[in-house]
C-alpha positions, 0 to 999 in steps of 0.5 A: 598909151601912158597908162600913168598919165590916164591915172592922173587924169581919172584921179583929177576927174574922181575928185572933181565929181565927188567935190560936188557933195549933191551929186554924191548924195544923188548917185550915192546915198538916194538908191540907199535910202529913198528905195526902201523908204519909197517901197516901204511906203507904197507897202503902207500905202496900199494896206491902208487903202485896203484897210479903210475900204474894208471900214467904210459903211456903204448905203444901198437902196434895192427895189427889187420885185422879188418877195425880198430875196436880194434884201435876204441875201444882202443880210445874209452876205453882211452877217457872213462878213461881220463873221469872217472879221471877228474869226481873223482877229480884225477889229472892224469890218465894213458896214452895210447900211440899207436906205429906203428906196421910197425915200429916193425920188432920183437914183441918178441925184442921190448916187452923184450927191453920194446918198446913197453908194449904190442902187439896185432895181429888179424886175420880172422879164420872162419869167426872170428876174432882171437886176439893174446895178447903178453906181459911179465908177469915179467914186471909190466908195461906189464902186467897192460896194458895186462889188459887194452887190455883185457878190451878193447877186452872185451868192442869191443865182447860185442859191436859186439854182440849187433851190430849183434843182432840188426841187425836181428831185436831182442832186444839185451837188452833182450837177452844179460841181461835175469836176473838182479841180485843184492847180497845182504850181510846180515852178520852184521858189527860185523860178517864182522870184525869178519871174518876179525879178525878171521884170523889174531888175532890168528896167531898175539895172538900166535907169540906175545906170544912166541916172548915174552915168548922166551926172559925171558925163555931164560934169566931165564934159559940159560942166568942165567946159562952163568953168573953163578948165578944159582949155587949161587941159588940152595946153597940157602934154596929154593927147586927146585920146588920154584926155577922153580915156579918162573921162569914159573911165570916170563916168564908167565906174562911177555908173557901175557903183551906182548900178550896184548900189541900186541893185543890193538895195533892191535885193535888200527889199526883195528878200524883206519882202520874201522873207515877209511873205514866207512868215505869212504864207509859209512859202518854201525857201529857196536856193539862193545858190541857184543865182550864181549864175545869173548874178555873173551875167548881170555883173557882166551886162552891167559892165557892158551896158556901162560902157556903152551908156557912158559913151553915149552920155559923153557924146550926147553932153559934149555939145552942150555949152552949159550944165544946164544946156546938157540937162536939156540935151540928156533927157531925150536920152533919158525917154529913149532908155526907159521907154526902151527898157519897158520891154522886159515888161512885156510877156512872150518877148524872146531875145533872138539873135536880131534883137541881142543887137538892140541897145537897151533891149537886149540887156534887159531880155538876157537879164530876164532870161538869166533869172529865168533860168534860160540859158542861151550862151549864143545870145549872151556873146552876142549881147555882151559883144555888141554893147562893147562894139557900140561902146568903142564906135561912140567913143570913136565919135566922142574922140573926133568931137575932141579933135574940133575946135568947136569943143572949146569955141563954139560960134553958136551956129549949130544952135537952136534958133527958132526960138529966137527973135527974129530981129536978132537973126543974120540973113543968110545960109542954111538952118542950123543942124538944131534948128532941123532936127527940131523941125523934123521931130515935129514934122514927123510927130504931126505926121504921126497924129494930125496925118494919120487922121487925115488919110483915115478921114479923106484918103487920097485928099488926106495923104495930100494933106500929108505931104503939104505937112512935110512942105509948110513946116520946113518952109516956116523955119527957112523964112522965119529964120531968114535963111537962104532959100536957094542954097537950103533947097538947091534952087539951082539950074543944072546941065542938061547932062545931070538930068541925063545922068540922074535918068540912068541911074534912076532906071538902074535903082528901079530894076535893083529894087524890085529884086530887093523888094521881091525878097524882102517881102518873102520875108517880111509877108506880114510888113508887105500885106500892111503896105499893101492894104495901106496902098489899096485904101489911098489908091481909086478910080481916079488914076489923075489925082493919084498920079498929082498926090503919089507921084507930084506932090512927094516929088516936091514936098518930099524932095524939099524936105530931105534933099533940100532942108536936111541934106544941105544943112547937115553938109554944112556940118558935117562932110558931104559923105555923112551928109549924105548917109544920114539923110538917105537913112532918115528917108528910108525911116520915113516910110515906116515900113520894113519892106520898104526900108531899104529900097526907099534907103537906097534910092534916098542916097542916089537922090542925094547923089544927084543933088550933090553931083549937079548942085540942083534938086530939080533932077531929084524931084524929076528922078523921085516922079518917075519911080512913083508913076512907075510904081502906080503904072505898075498897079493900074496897069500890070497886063500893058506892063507885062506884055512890054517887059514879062520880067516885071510881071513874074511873082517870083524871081528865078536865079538867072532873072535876078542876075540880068535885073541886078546886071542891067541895074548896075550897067545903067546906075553906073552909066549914070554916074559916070555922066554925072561925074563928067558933068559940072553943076552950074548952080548959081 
């Protein structure tokens, strides 16, 4: 590769990101100024709240049954206070006004109109005094003096207490204060801030990046081709590769300044802050030294997480038509991360070889880990190694995106058109690829909330209820945007020899998945009792409506979903194989279910297979029934089925039953296959 023209190519892209002076002040100058600003802010903020809750006057009306102990103690409790303020030099303290409680003729009144912040009421139960506390939690006054009282209520019990066992002749010292404790913190300074810092740096380092990747990706791609010079560039002897080279290098070093930018302001206010607390508290110092290490890792990960975050940006912004557009398409991204990156909040997270896998995640636990002092080398290759690896796989993807035509002239075909007017839509076709995957997310979001409440409310009828979600909201945008309904769904007849072919392979997917599913619940027994206990809630007596809701109603509903509306739009698209791939994992997805996952995944792209082979979706809705009713046989049935096929029956799998399951299971999912190969679709 010409590393000269890549040279030429990255100076053009550096001086038309930095000729926009906004984005220069945004990436640049903001993390510089505005942090400390806002830090220093919120430092004010939070002292003068304090401050002025410590100065109001707050009004208690007691009416209490107790010869005027609370009243005694109340006084007691605000002499003490007025005292406490004048030996720290402070120049005011809280006021405690008493209010007549005769004078009140409604508590409930007076505390909503604020006459009064609290009102307190005894009464002798038992041979005990009973205090009742009233005050408004959605008034800061009330509920900062509801404390106060609190204290004081505290204060007057263990006076009473002493007083009582005075009065039997004990020592009250003795019994009330049998232990004397003292903790004692033995983590060093360097420890404690890196405890500190271990929750914030990373959720800091990740959204400073992308804030500053997002503004020269979207530039580079979606704002180079709004002012057409992109065009001017591919006529020029430059290969697209050298062309994407550049735009990655760009964007990459520009979200690493920025990243740096971000983190020595932060720094800067860290050790102000540090510095601030060890005048006022006479904190030990610390080694500063002792974060080499760890400032070596994060230089490491920032370049890392740099790479794949600016691959993933270019990818997301090159579809966009407009800046504007790409703003739009990059804010999902933006949710995703920092959703994501909240996890280095959350305590007793360990970065284990599975999650070091995890983008996002997995950069923001090694940091943490790092300013802990944790050192796993294991998990640092494997961190740094895998973002490098999804870096170069999006940059594989950016570089087929610039190998299309659709780069430059875009027919417009994959946009969104359900917010369209519905006169200005062609008949004809399939939904664009936007079109679907903003009826999914909704679909799934409904799923979530309105089917969840459904099956908790009405079992079986709310599962029911589920899947006519998954049927309705699909078929809404099929007849809203005039498409085709035939061609989306697979509405099509097909040979006698697809339903042959599609039957086998559907017997040899069946008996693969149960030894698949025999070891993914022997390690996952905690994701296998959840769907157990979730089949156990939806399945009853009544074997009929189970059979027409888990095995009908999926077959249908679910099959015109994915089979239909996904996988038919998406080959419209994108090849066949990935049409496929992608669809077979969103079913796998679907069922939110880790045991699950993988054998509804594969039984997914056998249906798809289906669909493909014989250009119709009715075998695939026939092949989906029959592995539900299996499965429900299976649960109602399981002495009849063992008694016809004592394998299925067995709780655990020797080696030589996995092999003849594996075997027969791939005797008739090839046989399967091989039939629909011969046959030819008679779609119409």
């Amino acid at each position: 590769m010409n590393t000269k023209i890549i040279c030429t190519l990255v100076k053009k892209e550096m001086l038309d990101v930095f000729r926009d002076k906004k984005t220069v002040i945004m990436m640049l100058v903001v993390p510089i100024i505005l942090y400390p600003l806002i830090f220093i802010g919120v430092m004010q903020l939070m002292t003068f709240i304090s401050s002025s809750m410590e100065e109001q006057n707050y009004k208690i009306a007691v009416e209490a049954e107790d010869d005027g102990r609370f009243l005694h103690k109340l006084e007691e409790f605000r002499r003490d206070s007025q005292a406490k303020g004048e030996q720290t030099e402070e120049s005011q303290s809280y006021e405690i006004t008493l209010i007549d409680a005769d004078s009140i003729t409604d508590y409930e009144t007076a505390l909503n109109e604020e006459e009064i912040d609290v009102y307190v009421s005894g009464q002798m139960e038992d041979g005990k005094i009973q205090y009742d506390v009233y005050y408004l939690s959605s008034v800061e006054n009330s509920a900062y003096a509801a404390n106060l009282v609190k204290e004081v209520c505290d204060g007057l019990k263990e006076d009473m207490t002493r007083q009582m066992i005075a009065e039997e002749g004990m020592d009250a010292e003795a019994i009330l204060e049998p232990i004397h404790y003292e903790k004692q913190d033995i983590a060093s300074s360097e420890q404690s801030i890196g405890s500190i810092m271990g929750s914030i740096l990373p959720f800091m380092l990740i959204v400073s990046l992308l804030m500053g990747t997002m503004y020269p990706a979207i530039d580079t791609t979606a704002g180079e081709r709004e002012r057409g010079t992109l065009e001017t560039i591919l006529t020029l002897p430059v290969t697209n590769r050298q062309l994407i080279v550049s735009k990655f290098i760009t964007v990459a070093v520009i979200g690493i300044a920025s990243a740096l930018l971000n983190i020595a302001s932060m720094g800067a206010i860290t050790l102000y802050m540090y510095k601030m607390l060890d005048m006022q508290t006479e904190m030990n110092s610390f080694n500063l030294a002792k974060f080499v290490p760890a400032i070596l890792v994060c230089m490491l990960a920032i370049f890392a997480f740099s790479l794949f975050i600016s691959a993933v940006a270019m990818c997301v912004t090159s579809f966009a038509k407009s800046y504007k557009e790409a703003n739009n398409y990059i804010t999902p991204l933006m949710l995703v991360v920092m959703f994501v990156g909240y996890i280095g909040f959350i305590p007793n997270v360990e970065l284990t070889q599975t999650v070091a896998m995890i983008p996002v995640a997995n950069i923001c636990l090694l940091i943490k880990n790092m300013l802990l002092f944790k050192v796993e080398y294991a998990s640092i290759a494997v961190v740094l190694l895998s973002n490098v690896a999804y870096a170069v796989l999006a940059i594989l993807f950016l570089s087929r995106i610039y190998d299309s035509e659709a780069i430059l002239f875009s027919d417009g075909k994959a946009g969104l058109q359900l917010f369209e007017k519905r006169e200005n839509l062609k008949k004809g076709g399939v939904p664009t690829v936007s079109d679907v995957w903003f009826v999914v997310a909704f679909t799934i979001l409904l799923i979530l909330y309105v089917g969840s409440m459904l099956q908790v409310k009405f079992g079986l009828a709310g599962v029911f209820g589920t899947q006519m979600i998954l049927l309705f909201v699909p078929l809404f945008l099929v007849v809203y945007t005039k498409r085709d309904i035939r061609q989306t769904y697979g509405f099509a007849r097909a040979k006698v020899s697809g339903y042959l072919g599609g039957a086998l392979m559907m017997i040899g997917i069946v008996l693969i998945n149960f030894v698949l599913a025999a070891g993914l619940m022997s390690l996952f027994p905690e994701s296998t009792s959840n769907v157990e206990t979730a089949f156990a809630n939806i399945f009853g007596d009544n074997v009929l409506a189970v059979f027409m809701v888990v095995a009908i109603a999926p077959a249908v509903c679910e099959e015109m979903l994915f089979r239909g509306v996904i996988m038919h739009s998406l080959k419209a698209k994108y090849k066949v194989s990935s049409a496929i791939a992608i669809t077979a994992v969103l079913f796998g997805l679907y069922h939110m279910s880790l045991v699950k996952f993988i054998p509804t995944g594969l039984l997914g792209l056998i249906l798809c297979i289906v669909v493909w082979k014989t250009g119709s979706i009715y075998p695939a809705m026939i092949m989906h029934f029959i592995n539900n009713a299996i499965s429900i046989i299976i649960t109602y049935y399981p002495e009849q089925v063992e008694k016809v096929l004592p394998i299925l029956g067995k709780s655990n799998f020797t080696a030589v039953d996995v092999l003849c399951l594996c075997a027969a299971g791939g005797i008739f999912a090839a046989s399967g296959a091989l039939v629909l190969y011969k046959a030819k679709s008679a779609a119409k």
